[in-house]
RODRENMI-911696 format. One record per atom (N, C-alpha, C, O): x, z, y negated; atom name; residue in three letters. Coordinates in steps of 0.05 Angstrom, whole numbers, plus 32768, in hexadecimal, padded with zeros to 4 digits. Each point is the difference from the previous one (the first is absolute). Example, Ala and Ser with C-alpha at 12.3 -4.5 7.8 and 13.67 -1.06 7.14 Angstrom:
east->8108; up->809C; north->8072; a->N; r->ala
east->7FEE; up->8000; north->7FE8; a->CA; r->ala
east->8012; up->8000; north->7FE8; a->C; r->ala
east->8015; up->800D; north->8000; a->O; r->ala
east->7FE4; up->7FE5; north->7FEB; a->N; r->ser
east->8010; up->8001; north->7FE8; a->CA; r->ser
east->7FF1; up->800E; north->7FEA; a->C; r->ser
east->800A; up->8004; north->7FEA; a->O; r->ser
// end
This chain:
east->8011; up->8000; north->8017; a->N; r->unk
east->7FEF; up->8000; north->7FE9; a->CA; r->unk
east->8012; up->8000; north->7FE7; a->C; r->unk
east->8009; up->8016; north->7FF9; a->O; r->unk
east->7FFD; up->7FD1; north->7FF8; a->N; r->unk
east->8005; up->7FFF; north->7FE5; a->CA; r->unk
east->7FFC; up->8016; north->7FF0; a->C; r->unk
east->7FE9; up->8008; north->8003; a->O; r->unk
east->8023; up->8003; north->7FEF; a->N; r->unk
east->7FFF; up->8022; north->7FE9; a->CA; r->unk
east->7FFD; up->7FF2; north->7FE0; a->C; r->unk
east->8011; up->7FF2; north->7FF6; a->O; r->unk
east->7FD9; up->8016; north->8000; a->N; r->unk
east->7FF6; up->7FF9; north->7FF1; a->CA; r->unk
east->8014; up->7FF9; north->7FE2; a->C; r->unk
east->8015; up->800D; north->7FFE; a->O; r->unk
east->7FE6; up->7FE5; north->7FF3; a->N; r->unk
east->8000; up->7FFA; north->7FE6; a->CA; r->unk
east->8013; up->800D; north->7FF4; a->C; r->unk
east->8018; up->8000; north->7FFA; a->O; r->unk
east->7FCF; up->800E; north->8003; a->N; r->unk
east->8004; up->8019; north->7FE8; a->CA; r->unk
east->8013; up->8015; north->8012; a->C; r->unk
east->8014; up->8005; north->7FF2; a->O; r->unk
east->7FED; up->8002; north->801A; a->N; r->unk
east->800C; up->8012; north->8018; a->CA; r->unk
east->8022; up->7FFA; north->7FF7; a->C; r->unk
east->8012; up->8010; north->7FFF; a->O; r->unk
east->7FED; up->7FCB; north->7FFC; a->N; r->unk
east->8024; up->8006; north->8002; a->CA; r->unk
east->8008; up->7FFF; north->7FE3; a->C; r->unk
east->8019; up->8001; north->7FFE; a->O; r->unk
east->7FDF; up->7FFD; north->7FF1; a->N; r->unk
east->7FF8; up->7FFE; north->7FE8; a->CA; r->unk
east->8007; up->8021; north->7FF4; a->C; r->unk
east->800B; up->8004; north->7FEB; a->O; r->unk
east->7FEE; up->800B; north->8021; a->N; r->unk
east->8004; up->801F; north->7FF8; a->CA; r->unk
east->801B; up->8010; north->8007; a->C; r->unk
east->800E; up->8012; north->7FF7; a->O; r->unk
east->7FF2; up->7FDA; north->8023; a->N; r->unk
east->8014; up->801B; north->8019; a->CA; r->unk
east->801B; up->7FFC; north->7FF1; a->C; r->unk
east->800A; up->7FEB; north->7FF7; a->O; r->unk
east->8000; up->8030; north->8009; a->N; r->unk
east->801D; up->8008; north->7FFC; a->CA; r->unk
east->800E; up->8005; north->8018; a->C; r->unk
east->7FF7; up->7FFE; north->8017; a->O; r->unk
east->8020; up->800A; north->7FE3; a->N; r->unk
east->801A; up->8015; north->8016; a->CA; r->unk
east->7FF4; up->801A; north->7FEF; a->C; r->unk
east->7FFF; up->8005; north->7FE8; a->O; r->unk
east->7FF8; up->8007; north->802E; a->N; r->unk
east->8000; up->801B; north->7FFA; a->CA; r->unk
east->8018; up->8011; north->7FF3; a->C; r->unk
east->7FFF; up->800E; north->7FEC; a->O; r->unk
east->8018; up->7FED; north->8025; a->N; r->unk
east->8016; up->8012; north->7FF0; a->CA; r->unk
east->800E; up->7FF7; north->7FF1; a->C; r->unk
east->8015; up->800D; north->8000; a->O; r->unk
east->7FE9; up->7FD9; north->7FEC; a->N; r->unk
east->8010; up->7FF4; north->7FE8; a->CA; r->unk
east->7FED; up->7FFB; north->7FF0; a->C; r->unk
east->8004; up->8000; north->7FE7; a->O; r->unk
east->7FDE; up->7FFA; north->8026; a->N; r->unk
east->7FEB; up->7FF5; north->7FEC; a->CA; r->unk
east->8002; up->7FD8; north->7FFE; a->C; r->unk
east->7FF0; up->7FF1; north->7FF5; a->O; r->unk
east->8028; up->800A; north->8017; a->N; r->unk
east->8005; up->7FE4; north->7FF6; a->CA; r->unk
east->7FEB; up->7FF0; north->8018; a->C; r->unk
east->7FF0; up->8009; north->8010; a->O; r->unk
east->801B; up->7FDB; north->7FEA; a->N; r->unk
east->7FEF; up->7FEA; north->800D; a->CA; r->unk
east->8004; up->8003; north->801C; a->C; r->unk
east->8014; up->8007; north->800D; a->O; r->unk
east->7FD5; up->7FF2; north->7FFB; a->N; r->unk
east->800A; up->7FFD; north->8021; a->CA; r->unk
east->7FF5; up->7FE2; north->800E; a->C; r->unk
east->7FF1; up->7FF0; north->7FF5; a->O; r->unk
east->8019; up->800F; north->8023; a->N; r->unk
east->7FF6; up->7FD8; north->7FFE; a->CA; r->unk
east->7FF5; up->8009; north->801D; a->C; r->unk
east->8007; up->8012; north->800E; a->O; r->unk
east->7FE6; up->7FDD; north->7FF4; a->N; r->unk
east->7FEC; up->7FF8; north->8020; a->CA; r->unk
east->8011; up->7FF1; north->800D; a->C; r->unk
east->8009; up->7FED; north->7FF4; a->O; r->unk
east->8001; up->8019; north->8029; a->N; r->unk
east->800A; up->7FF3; north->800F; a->CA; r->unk
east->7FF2; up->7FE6; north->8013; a->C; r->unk
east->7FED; up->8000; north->800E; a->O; r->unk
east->801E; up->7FF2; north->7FED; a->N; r->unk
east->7FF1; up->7FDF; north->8003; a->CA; r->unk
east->7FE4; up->800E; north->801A; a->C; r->unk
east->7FE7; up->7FFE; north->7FFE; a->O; r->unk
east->8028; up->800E; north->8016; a->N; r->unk
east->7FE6; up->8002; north->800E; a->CA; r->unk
east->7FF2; up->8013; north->8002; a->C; r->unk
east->7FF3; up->8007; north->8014; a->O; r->unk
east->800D; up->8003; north->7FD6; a->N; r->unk
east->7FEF; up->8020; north->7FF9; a->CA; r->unk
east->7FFF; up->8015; north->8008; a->C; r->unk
east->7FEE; up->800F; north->7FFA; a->O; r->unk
east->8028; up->7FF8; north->8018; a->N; r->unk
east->8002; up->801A; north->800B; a->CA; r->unk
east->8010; up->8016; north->8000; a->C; r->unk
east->8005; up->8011; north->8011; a->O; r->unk
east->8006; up->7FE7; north->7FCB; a->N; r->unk
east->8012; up->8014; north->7FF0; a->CA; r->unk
east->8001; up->7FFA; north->7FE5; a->C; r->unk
east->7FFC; up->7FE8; north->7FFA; a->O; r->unk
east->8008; up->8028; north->7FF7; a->N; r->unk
east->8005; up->7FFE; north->7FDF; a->CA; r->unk
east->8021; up->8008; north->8001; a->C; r->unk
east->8009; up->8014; north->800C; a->O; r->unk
east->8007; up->7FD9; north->7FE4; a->N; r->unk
east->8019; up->8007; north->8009; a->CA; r->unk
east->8009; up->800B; north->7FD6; a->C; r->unk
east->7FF7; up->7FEF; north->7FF1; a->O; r->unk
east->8016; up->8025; north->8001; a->N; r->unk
east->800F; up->8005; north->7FF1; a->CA; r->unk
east->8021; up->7FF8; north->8001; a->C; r->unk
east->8012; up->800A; north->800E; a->O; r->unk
east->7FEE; up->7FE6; north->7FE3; a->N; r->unk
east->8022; up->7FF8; north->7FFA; a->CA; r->unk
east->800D; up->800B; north->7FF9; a->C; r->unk
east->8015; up->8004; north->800C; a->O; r->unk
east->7FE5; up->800A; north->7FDB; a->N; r->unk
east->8011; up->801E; north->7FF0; a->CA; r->unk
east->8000; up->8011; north->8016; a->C; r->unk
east->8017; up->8000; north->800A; a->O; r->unk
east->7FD6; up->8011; north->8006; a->N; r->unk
east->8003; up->8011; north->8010; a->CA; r->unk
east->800B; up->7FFC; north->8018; a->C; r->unk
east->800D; up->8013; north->8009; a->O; r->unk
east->7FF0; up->7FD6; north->8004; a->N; r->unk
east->8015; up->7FF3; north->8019; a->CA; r->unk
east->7FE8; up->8010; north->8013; a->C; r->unk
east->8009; up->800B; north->8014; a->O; r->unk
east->7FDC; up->7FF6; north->7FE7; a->N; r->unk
east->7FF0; up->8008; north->8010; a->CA; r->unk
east->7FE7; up->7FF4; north->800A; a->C; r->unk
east->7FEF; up->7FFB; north->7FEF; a->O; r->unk
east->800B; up->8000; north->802D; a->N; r->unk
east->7FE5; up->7FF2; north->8007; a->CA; r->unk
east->7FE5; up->800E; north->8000; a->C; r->unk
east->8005; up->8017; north->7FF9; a->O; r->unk
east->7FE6; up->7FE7; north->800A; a->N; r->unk
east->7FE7; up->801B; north->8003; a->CA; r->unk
east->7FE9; up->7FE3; north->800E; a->C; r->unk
east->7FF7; up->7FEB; north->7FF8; a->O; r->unk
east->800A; up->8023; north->801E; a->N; r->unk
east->7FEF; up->7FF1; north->800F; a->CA; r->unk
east->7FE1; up->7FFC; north->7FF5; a->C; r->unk
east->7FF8; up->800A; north->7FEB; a->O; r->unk
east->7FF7; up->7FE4; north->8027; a->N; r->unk
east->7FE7; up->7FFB; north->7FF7; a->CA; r->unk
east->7FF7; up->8003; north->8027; a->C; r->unk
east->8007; up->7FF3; north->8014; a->O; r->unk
east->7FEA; up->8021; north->7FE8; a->N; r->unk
east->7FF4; up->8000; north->8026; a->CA; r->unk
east->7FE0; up->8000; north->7FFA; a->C; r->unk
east->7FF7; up->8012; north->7FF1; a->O; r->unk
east->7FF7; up->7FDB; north->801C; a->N; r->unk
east->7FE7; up->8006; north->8000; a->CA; r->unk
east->7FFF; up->7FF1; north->7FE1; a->C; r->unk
east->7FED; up->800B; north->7FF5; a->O; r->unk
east->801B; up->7FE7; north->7FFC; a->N; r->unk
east->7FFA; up->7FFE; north->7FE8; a->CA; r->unk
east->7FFB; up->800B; north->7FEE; a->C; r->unk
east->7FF1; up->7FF8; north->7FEE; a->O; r->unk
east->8020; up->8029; north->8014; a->N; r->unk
east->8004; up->8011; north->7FEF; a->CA; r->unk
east->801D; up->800C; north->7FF6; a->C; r->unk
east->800C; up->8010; north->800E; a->O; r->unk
east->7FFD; up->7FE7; north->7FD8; a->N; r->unk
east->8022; up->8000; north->7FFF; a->CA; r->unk
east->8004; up->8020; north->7FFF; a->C; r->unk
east->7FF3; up->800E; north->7FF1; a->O; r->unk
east->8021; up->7FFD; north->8021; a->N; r->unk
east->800D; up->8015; north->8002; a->CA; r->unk
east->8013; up->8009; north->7FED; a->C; r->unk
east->8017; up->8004; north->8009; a->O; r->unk
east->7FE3; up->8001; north->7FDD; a->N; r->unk
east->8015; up->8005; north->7FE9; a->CA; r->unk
east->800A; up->801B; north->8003; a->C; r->unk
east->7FFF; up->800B; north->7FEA; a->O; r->unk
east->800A; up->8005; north->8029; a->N; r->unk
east->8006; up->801A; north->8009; a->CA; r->unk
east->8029; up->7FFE; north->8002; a->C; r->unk
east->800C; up->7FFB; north->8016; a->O; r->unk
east->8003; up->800A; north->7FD0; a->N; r->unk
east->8019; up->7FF2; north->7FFE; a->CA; r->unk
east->800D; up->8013; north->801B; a->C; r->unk
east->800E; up->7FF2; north->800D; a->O; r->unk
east->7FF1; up->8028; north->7FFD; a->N; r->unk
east->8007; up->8001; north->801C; a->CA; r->unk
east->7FF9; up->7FF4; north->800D; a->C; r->unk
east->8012; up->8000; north->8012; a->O; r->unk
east->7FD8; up->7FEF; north->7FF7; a->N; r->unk
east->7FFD; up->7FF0; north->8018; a->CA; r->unk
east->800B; up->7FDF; north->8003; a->C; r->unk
east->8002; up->7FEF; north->8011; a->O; r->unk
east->8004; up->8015; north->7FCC; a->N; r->unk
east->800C; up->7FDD; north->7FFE; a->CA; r->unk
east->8012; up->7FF3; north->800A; a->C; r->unk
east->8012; up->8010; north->7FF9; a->O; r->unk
east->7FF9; up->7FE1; north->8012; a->N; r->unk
east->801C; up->7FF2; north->8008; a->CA; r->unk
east->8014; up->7FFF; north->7FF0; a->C; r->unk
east->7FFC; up->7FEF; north->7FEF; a->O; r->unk
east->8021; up->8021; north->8010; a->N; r->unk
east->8013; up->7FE7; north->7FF8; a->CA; r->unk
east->8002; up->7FEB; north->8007; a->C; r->unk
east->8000; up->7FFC; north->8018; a->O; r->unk
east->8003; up->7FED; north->7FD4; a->N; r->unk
east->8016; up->7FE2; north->8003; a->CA; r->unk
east->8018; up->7FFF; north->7FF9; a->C; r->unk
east->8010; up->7FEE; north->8006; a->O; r->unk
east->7FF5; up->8027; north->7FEB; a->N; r->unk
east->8023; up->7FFA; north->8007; a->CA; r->unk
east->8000; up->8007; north->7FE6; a->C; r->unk
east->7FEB; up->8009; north->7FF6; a->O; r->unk
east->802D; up->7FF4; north->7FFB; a->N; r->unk
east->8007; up->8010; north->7FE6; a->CA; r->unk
east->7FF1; up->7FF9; north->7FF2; a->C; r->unk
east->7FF2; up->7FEC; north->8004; a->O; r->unk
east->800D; up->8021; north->7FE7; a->N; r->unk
east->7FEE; up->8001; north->7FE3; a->CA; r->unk
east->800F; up->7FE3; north->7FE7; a->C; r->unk
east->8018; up->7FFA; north->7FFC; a->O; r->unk
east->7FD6; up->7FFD; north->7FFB; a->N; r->unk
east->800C; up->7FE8; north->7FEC; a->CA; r->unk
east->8008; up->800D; north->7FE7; a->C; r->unk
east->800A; up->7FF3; north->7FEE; a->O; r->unk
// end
């Protein structure tokens, strides 16, 4: 299920506040500044920055 509009339009990184981008196939919001992923399960994004993924160092 596609996540609405307005939905990506709002969402931040929780712990910088900065942009975060939709991963082509929707099943993460990835932060660049933070070098951190936050999943999307059930079509509900998990912005919980302990549960997020590192990607590897911070930009």
């Amino acid at each position: 299920m596609p996540l609405p509009k307005d939905l990506l339009d709002i969402v931040a990184c929780p712990k910088c506040k900065g942009k975060v981008t939709l991963a082509p196939d929707e099943s993460e919001f990835t932060c660049a500044r933070c070098a951190l992923a936050y999943a999307i399960r059930d079509g509900l994004p998990n912005f919980l920055v302990d549960e997020a993924r590192p990607l590897g160092k911070p930009v």
